[in-house]
C-alpha positions in Angstrom: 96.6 120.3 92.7 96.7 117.5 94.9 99.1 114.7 96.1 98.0 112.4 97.9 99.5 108.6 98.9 97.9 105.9 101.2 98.6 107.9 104.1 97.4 111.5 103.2 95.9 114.1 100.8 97.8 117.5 100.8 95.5 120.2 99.6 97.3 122.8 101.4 97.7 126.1 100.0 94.8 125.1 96.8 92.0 127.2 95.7 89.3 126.6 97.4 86.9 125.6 94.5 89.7 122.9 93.7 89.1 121.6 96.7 85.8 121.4 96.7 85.8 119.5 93.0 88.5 117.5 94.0 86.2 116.3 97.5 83.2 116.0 95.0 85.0 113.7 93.0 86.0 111.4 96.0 82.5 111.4 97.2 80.7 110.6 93.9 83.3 108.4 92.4 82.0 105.2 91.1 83.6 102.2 92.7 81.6 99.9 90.8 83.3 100.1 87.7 85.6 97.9 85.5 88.9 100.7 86.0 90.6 98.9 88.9 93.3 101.3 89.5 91.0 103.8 89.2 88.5 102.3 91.7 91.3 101.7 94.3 92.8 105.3 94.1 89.0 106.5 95.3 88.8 103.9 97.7 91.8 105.3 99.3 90.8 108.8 99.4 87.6 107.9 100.9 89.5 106.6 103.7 91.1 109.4 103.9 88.6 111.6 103.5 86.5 110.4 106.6 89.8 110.2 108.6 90.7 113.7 107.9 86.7 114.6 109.0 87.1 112.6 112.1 90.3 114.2 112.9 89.0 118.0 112.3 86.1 116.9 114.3 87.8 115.8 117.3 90.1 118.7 117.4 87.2 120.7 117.6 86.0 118.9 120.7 89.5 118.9 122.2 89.5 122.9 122.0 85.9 122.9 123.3 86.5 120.7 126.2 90.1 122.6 127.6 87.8 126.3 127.2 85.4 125.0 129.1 87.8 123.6 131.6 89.5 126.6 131.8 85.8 128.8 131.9 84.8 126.2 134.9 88.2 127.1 136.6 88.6 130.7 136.1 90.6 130.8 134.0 90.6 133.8 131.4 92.6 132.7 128.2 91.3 129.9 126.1 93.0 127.9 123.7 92.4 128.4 120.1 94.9 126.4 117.1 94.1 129.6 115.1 
């Protein structure tokens, strides 16, 4: 379902319940146990994980902040990424 190295996750294009498991199991893995490899591969997608949060979360404010502009200015279209 996924692939993910120390640079991304690629869930594109998964079912959406996948997804959701496969988040679940970043967020609740244990990284307290004696599986090493196992313990780094989570470690990884946390840091990932919150990246990928932080990124969505900033594009968000990116579109907010050029509608407003453009809402301030007159101007009729707004941007959407959509």
């Amino acid at each position: 379902m996924s692939k993910h190295t120390d640079k991304c996750i690629c869930l594109r294009g998964s079912d959406i319940e996948l997804v959701r498991e496969e988040i679940d199991k970043i967020i609740k893995a244990d990284l307290t146990g004696k599986n090493l490899d196992n313990k780094n591969e989570y470690i990884v997608k946390r840091k990932l994980l919150a990246r990928c949060i932080a990124d969505h979360i900033s594009g968000m404010t990116d579109t907010f902040a050029i509608n407003e502009y453009r809402d301030i200015k007159g101007i009729t279209k707004h941007f959407n990424y959509n």
